[in-house]
N, C-alpha and C positions, 0 to 999 in steps of 0.2 A: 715458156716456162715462167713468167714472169707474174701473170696476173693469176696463177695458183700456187703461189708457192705453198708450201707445208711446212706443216710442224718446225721440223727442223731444216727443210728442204730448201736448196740453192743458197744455204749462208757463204757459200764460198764458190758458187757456182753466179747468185746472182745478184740480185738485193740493189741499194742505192745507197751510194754515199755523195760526199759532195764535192765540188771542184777545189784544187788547192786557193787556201786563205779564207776557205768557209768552213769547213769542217771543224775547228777548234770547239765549237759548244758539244758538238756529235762526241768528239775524242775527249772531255772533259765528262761527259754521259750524266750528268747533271739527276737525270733521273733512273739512276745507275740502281735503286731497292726495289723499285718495280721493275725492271729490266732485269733484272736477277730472278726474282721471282715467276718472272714468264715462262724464264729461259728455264728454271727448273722444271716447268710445269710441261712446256715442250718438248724436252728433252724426255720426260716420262711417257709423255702420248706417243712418244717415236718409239722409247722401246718395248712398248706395251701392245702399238698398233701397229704403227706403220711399218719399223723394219721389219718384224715377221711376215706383214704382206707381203711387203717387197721381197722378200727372200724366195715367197713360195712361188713367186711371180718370177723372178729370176731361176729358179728351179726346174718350171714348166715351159718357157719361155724359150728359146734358144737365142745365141748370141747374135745373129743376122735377124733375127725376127725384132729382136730390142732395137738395134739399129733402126730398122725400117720405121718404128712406133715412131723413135726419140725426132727421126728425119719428119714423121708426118707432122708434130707440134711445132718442130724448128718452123719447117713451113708455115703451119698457122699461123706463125706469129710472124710473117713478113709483113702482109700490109699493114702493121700498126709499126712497125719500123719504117715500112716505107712512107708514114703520115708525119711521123717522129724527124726525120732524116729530113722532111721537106719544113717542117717548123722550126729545125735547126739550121736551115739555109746549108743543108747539104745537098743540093738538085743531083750531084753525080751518085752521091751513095746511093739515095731515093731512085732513080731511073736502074741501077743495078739490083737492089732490093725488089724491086717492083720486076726486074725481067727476072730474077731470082724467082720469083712466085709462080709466076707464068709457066719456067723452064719446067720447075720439078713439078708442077701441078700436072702437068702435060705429059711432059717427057720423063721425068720423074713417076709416073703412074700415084697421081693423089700426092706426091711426095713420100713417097715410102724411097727413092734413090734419091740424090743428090747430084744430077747431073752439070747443074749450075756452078758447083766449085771446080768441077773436074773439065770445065769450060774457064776458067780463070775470074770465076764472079765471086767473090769473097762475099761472105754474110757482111752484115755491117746491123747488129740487132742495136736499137734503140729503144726504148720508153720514155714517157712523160714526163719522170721522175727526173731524167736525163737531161728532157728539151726544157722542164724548171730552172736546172743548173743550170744550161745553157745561156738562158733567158735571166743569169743574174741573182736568182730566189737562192735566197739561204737556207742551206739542210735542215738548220734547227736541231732538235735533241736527238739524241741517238734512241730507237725504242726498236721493244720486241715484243710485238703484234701477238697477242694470244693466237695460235694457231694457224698463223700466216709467217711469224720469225722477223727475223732483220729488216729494218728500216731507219729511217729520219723520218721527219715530221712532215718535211718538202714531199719526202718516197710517198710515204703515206697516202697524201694527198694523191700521187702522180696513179698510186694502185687504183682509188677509188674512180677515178678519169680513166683508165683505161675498160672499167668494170662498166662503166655506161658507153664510152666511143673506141674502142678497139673490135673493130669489125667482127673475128672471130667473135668474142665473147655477144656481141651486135648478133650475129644471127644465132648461137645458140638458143636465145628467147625471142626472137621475133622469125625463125625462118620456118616454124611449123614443124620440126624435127621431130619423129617418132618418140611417144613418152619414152622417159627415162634414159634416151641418147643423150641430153645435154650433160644427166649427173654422172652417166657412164664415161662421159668423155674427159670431165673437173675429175672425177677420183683416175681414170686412167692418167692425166695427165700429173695429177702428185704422185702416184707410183711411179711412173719414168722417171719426174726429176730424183727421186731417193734413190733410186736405181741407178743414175750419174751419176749421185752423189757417192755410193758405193764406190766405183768404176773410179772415182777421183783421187778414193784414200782421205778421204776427208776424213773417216770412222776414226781411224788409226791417228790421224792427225790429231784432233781433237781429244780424244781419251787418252795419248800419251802428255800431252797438255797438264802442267801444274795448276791451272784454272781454264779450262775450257769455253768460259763466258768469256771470257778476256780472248783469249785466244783468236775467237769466231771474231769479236767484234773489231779487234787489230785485223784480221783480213779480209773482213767485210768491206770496213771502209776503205781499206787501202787496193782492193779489186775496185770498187767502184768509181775511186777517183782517178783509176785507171781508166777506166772504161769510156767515164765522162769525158778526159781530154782523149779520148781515140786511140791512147795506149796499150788496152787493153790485148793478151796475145790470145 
C-alpha cells in the first residue's frame, strides 16, 4: 500500500515519518500553509471521489472477498520489503519476508490466504523511506503530497525510489501485462487502502477532531516513528 497511496489514503495506516531526534523540523511543519492547503484539497477529492467509490466497492464486494484483494497487495508488497529489510541489515526479517512471498504466493493461491502468519511468520513490511532513516537521512519537512497525502521530504524521496525499483511496481511496466491491467491494479489498489482506511475508524477519528490536519499529522508521524524503530503493532 505504500507506493499508491491516495488522496487521503493510509494517513494512519502508513506514510513516513522519522526516527526519534529527527523529526523536530517534520513536527515544527515549517511549511505548515501549503500543507493545509493540500490537505484541504485532498480531503475534497476523497469526499467527492473516492469514498463514494469505496463505498460502492465495499457494498458489492463481500467481506472475505476484501480480505482476499487487501491479502493479494500485502503480498505484493513483500519483495520490496524484503529488499528494504536486507539494506537495513535485517538478514532474518528479509529471509522471513522473502519465505512470506513464496508461502502465500504458493500456498496462499496468488496470495488471496495468508498462510505464512498462520505458520508463525510475521509480516515485517519496510520501504525506502524507512531504510533512509535507518541509514541516518533526516526527514526534513513534513508535507502533503497533492494526491498521494502524508510525507517528509526524506518519504518523498523514499516514494519516488520505490516507483522505479520495487519490483511489483518493476513489472507492472516492463512485464508486458495485458493493456489497462497495470491502471486497473494502481486504482484497485487505492480502493483497498480507503477501504482499510474505513475498517480502521479513522473517518470517525478525524472528523470528530477540533482540526483534522493537525490530527492526521500528530499520528502520522507518531505511526511512523513507530514503525521505523520496529515498534510498530
Amino acid at each position: 500500500m505504500r507506493a499508491s497511496s491516495s488522496v487521503l489514503a493510509l494517513v494512519l495506516l502508513a506514510g513516513c515519518a522519522t526516527v526519534p531526534g529527527t523529526d523536530r523540523l517534520a513536527e515544527k511543519d515549517p511549511l505548515e500553509g501549503f500543507n493545509r492547503a493540500m490537505w484541504g484539497v485532498n480531503r475534497g477529492v476523497d469526499k467527492v471521489v473516492l469514498k463514494p467509490v469505496t463505498k460502492v466497492y465495499r457494498a458489492v464486494t463481500p467481506k472475505p472477498a476484501r480480505r482476499g484483494i487487501s491479502n493479494v497487495f500485502a503480498n505484493l508488497s513483500e519483495p520490496w520489503s524484503f529488499i528494504n529489510n536486507l539494506l537495513q541489515g535485517k538478514p532474518k526479517r528479509a529471509v522471513e519476508t522473502l519465505a512470506r512471498f513464496i508461502i502465500n504466493t504458493t500456498v496462499g493461491v496468488g496470495g488471496l490466504g495468508d498462510p505464512a502468519t498462520k505458520m508463525g511468520l510475521k509480516a515485517a513490511p519496510e520501504d525506502f523511506g524507512q531504510t533512509l532513516a535507518v541509514w541516518g537521512v533526516n526527514g526534513g519537512p513534513y508535507l502533503v503530497l497533492p494526491l498521494l497525502g502524508p510525507a517528509t521530504l526524506r518519504d518523498g524521496v523514499g516514494m519516488g525510489v520505490a516507483q522505479l525499483a520495487d519490483p511489483y511496481r518493476v513489472c507492472l511496466r516492463e512485464c508486458g501485462l495485458p493493456k489497462g491491467l497495470p491502471t486497473g491494479m494502481n486504482v484497485g489498489q487505492i480502493i483497498d487502502a480507503r477501504s482499510q482506511l474505513i475498517d480502521s475508524g479513522a473517518d470517525g477519528f478525524l472528523d470528530a477532531s477540533a482540526d483534522s490536519y493537525a490530527t492526521a499529522r500528530s499520528a502520522y508521524l507518531q505511526r511512523r516513528r513507530a514503525a521505523i524503530t520496529d515498534d510498530a503493532g
